[in-house]
BAKE-241293 format. One record per residue (C-alpha): residue number from 1; residue in one letter; x, y, z. Coordinates in nm, 4 decimals. Example, Ala and Ser with C-alpha at 12.3 -4.5 7.8 and 13.67 -1.06 7.14 Angstrom:
+-----+------+----------+----------+----------+
| seq | type |        x |        y |        z |
+-----+------+----------+----------+----------+
|   1 |    A |   1.2300 |  -0.4500 |   0.7800 |
|   2 |    S |   1.3670 |  -0.1060 |   0.7140 |
+-----+------+----------+----------+----------+
# end
This chain:
+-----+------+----------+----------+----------+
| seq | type |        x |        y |        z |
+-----+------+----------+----------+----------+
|   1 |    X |  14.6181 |  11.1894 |   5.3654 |
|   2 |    X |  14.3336 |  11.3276 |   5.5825 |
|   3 |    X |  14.1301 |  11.5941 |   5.5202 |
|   4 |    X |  14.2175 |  11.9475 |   5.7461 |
|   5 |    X |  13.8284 |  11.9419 |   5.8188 |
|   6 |    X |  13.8148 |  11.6507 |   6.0000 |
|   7 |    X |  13.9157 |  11.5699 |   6.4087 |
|   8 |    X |  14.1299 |  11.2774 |   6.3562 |
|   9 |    X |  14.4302 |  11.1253 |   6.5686 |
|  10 |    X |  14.6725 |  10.8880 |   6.4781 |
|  11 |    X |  14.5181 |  10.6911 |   6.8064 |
|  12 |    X |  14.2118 |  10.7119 |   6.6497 |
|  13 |    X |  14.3280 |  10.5240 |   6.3473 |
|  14 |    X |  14.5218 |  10.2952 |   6.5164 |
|  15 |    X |  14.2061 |  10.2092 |   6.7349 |
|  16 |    X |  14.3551 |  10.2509 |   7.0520 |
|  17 |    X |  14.0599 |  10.5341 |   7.1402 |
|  18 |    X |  13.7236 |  10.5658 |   6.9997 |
|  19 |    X |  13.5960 |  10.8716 |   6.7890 |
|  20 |    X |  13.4414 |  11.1112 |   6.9682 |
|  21 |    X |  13.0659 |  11.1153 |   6.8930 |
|  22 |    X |  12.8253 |  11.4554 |   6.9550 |
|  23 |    X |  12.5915 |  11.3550 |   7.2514 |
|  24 |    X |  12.2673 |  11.3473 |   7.1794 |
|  25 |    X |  12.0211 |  11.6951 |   7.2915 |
|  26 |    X |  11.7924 |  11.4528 |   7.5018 |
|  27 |    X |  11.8826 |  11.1850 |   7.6755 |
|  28 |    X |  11.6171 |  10.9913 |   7.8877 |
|  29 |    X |  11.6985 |  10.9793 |   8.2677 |
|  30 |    X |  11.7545 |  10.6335 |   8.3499 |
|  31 |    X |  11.4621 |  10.4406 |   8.5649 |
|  32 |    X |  11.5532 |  10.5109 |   8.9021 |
|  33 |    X |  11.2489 |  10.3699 |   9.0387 |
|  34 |    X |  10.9039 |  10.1309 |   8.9031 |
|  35 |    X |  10.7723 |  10.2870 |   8.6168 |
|  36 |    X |  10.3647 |  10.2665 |   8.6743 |
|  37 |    X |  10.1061 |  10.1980 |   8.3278 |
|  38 |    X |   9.8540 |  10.4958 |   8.2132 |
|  39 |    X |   9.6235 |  10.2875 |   8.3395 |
|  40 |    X |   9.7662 |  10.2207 |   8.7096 |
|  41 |    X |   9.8078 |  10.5925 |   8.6990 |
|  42 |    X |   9.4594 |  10.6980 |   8.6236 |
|  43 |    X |   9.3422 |  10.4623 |   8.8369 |
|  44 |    X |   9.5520 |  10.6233 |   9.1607 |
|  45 |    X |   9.3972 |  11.0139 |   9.0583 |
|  46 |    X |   9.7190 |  11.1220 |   8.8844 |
|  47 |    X |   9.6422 |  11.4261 |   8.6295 |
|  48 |    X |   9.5989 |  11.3097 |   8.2267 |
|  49 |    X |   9.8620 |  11.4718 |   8.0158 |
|  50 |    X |   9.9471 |  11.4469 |   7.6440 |
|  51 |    X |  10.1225 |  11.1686 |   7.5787 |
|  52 |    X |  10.3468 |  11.2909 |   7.3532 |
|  53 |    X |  10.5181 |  11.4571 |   7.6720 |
|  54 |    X |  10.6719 |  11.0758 |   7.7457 |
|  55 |    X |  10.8150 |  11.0720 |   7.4187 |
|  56 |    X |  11.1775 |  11.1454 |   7.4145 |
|  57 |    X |  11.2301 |  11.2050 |   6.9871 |
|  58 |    X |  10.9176 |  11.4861 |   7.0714 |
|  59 |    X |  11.1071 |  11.6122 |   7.3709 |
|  60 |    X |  11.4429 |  11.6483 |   7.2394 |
|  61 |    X |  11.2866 |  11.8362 |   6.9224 |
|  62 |    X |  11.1088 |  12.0405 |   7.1946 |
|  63 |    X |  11.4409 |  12.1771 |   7.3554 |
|  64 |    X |  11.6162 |  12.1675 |   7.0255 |
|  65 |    X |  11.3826 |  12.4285 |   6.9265 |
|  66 |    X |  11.3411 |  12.6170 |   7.2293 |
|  67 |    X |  11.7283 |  12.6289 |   7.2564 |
|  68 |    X |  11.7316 |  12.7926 |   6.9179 |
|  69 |    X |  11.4064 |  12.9927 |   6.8509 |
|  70 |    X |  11.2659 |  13.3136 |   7.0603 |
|  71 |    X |  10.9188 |  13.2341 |   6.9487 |
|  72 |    X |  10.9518 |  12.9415 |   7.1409 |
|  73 |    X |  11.0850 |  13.0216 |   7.4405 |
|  74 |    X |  11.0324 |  13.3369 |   7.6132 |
|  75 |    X |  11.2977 |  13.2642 |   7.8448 |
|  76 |    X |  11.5388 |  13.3287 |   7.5529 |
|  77 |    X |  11.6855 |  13.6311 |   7.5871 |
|  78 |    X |  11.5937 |  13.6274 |   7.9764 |
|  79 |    X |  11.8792 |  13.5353 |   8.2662 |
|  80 |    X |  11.8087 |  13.2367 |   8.5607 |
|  81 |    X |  11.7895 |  13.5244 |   8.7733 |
|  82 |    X |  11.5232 |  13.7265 |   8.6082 |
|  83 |    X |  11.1746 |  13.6759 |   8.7933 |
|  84 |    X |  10.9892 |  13.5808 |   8.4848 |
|  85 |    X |  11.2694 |  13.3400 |   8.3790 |
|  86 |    X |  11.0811 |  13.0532 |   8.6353 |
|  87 |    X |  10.6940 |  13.2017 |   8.5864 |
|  88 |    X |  10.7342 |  13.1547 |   8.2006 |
|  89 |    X |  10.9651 |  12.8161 |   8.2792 |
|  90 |    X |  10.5974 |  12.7221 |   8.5035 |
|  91 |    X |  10.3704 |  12.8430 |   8.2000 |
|  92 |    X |  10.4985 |  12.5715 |   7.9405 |
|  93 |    X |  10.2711 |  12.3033 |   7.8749 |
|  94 |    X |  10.4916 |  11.9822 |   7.9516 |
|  95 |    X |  10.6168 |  12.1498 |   8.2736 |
|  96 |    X |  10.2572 |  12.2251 |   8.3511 |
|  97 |    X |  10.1743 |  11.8462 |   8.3203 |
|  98 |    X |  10.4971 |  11.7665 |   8.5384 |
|  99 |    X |  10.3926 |  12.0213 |   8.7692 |
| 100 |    X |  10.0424 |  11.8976 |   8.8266 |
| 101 |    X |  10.2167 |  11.5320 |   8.8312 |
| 102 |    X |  10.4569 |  11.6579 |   9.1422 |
| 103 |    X |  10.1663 |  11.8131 |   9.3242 |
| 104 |    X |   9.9166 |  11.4763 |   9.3107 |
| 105 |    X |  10.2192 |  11.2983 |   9.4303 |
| 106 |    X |  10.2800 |  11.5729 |   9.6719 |
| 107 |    X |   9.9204 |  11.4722 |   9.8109 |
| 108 |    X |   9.9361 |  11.1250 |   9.8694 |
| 109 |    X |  10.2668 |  11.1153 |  10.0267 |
| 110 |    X |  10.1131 |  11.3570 |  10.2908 |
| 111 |    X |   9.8314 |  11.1313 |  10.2837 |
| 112 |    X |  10.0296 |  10.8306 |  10.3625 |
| 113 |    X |  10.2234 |  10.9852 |  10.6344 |
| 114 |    X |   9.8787 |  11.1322 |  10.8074 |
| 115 |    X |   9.8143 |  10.7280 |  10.7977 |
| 116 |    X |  10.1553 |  10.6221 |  10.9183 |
| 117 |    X |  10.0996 |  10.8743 |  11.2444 |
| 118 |    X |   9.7968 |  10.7636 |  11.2762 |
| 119 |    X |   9.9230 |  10.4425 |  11.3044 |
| 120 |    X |  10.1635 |  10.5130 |  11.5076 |
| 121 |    X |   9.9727 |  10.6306 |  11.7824 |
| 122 |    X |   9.7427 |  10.3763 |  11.7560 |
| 123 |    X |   9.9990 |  10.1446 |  11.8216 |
| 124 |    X |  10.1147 |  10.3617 |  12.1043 |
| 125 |    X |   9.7911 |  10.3844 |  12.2245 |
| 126 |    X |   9.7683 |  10.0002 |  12.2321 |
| 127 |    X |  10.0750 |   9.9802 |  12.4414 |
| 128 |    X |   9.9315 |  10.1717 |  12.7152 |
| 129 |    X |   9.6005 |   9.9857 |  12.6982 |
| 130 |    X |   9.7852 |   9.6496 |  12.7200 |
| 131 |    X |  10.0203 |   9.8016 |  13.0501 |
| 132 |    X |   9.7253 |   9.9495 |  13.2179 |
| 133 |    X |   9.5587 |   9.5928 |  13.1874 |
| 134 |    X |   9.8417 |   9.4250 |  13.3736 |
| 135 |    X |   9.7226 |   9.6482 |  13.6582 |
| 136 |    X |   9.3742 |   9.4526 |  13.6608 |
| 137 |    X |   9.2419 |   9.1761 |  13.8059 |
| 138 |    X |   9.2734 |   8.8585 |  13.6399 |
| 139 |    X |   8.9337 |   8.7936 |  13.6171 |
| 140 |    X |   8.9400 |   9.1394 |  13.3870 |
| 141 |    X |   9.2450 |   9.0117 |  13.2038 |
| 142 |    X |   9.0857 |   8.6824 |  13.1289 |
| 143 |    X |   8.7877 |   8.8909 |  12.9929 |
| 144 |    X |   8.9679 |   9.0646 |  12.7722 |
| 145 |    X |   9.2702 |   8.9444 |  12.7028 |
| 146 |    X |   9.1369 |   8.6606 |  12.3737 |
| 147 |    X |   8.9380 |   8.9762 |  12.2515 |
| 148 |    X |   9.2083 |   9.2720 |  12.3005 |
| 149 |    X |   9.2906 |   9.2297 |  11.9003 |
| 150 |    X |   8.9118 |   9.2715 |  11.8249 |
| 151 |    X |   8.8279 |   9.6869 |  11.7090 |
| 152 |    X |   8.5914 |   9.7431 |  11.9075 |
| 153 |    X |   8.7293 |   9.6146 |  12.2038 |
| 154 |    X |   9.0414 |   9.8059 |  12.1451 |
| 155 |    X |   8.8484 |  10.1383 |  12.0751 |
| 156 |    X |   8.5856 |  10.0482 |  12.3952 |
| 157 |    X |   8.9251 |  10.0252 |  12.6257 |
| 158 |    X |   9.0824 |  10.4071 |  12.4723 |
| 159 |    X |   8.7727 |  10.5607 |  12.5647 |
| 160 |    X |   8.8246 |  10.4055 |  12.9085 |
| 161 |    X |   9.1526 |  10.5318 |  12.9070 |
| 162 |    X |   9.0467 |  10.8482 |  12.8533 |
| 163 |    X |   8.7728 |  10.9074 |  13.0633 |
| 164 |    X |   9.0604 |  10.7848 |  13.3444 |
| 165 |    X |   9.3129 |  11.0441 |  13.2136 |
| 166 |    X |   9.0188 |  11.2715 |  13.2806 |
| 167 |    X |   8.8481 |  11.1996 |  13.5897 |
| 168 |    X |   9.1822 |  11.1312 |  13.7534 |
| 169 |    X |   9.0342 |  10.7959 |  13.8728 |
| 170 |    X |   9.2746 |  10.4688 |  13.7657 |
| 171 |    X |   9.1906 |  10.2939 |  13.5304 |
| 172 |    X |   9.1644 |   9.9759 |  13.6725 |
| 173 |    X |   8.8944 |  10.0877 |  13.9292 |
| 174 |    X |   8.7412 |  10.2524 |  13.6477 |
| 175 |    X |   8.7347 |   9.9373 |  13.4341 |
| 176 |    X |   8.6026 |   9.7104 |  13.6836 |
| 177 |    X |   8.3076 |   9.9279 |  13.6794 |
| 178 |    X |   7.9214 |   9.7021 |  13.6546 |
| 179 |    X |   7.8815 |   9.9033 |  13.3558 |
| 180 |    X |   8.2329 |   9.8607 |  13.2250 |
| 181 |    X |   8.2291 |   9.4670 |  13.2896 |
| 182 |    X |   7.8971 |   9.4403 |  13.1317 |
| 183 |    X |   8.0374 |   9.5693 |  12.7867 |
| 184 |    X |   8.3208 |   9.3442 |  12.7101 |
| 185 |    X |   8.1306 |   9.0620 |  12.8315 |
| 186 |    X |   7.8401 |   9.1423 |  12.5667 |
| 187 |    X |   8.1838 |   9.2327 |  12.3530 |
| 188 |    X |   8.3243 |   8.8671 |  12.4908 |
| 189 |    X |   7.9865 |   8.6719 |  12.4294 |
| 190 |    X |   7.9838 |   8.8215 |  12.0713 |
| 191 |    X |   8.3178 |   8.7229 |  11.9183 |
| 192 |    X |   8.3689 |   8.4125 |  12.0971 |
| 193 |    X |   8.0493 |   8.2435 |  11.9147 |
+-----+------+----------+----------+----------+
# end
């Protein structure tokens, strides 16, 4: 005989299902991406936090008991909609770490996409440097061409773009200035020995 207290189905018995089971009240999100050390994460700026925040057995307890105590969580009593639902939400300490977490990541990514356009027009910028050559004589194009990849060569021939885009003179004639010449050779005698 079984007991009236207890959820059990013939199916059950016969093992054709498997018993329910209560879920657990925390269940770690699974690793969608590298998980970095402490160390690599210090190292990079990121904010120091308690540790116990990364813990899951202190986490769960956390919501257990914010779930069932007022002390605990002022939201308690307070609807999603409520304005002081989220400000009180912000306020907790492990959110505060998250928070602070999000923003430092925040940071870099805009950091890394001021690079990327930076990049980007360099690379645009290089394009035009490298048509607006094929307009020169060859004597300039043998002059420059082993030492286009060098910096300073590169950055010499934007600021001759420029001062073409400003003058309104091309930049050819404006390259194949004395003045002009006499750089990237000095640029040409340095990196070739």
């Amino acid at each position: 005989e079984q007991s009236a207290g207890k959820d059990f189905s013939l199916a059950e018995a016969a093992g054709l299902t498997v018993a329910k089971q209560k879920p657990p009240a925390f269940v770690a999100p699974a690793s969608s991406g590298p998980v970095y050390s402490k160390e690599q994460l210090k190292e990079w700026g990121y904010p120091v936090y308690d540790p116990k925040f990364d813990d899951p057995e202190w986490l769960s307890q956390q919501l257990q008991r914010e779930q069932t105590d007022p002390r605990e969580n002022p939201n308690f009593f307070l609807s999603h909609e409520d304005p002081r639902f989220w400000n009180n939400a912000a306020r907790k300490p492990h959110m505060k770490a998250l928070l602070q977490s999000d923003d430092h990541w925040k940071l870099r990514k805009n950091t890394w996409l001021e690079q990327f356009q930076q990049v980007k027009q360099s690379n645009d910028f290089r394009r035009e440097v490298a048509d607006a050559l094929e307009e020169c004589s060859m004597a300039t194009r043998r002059l420059v061409g082993p030492i286009l990849h060098c910096r300073p060569v590169e950055s010499h021939l934007m600021q001759v773009v420029g001062q073409s885009r400003e003058r309104g003179v091309p930049f050819p004639q404006l390259v194949e200035t004395a003045e002009h010449q006499r750089i990237l050779m000095d640029f040409r005698n340095t990196f070739d020995h």
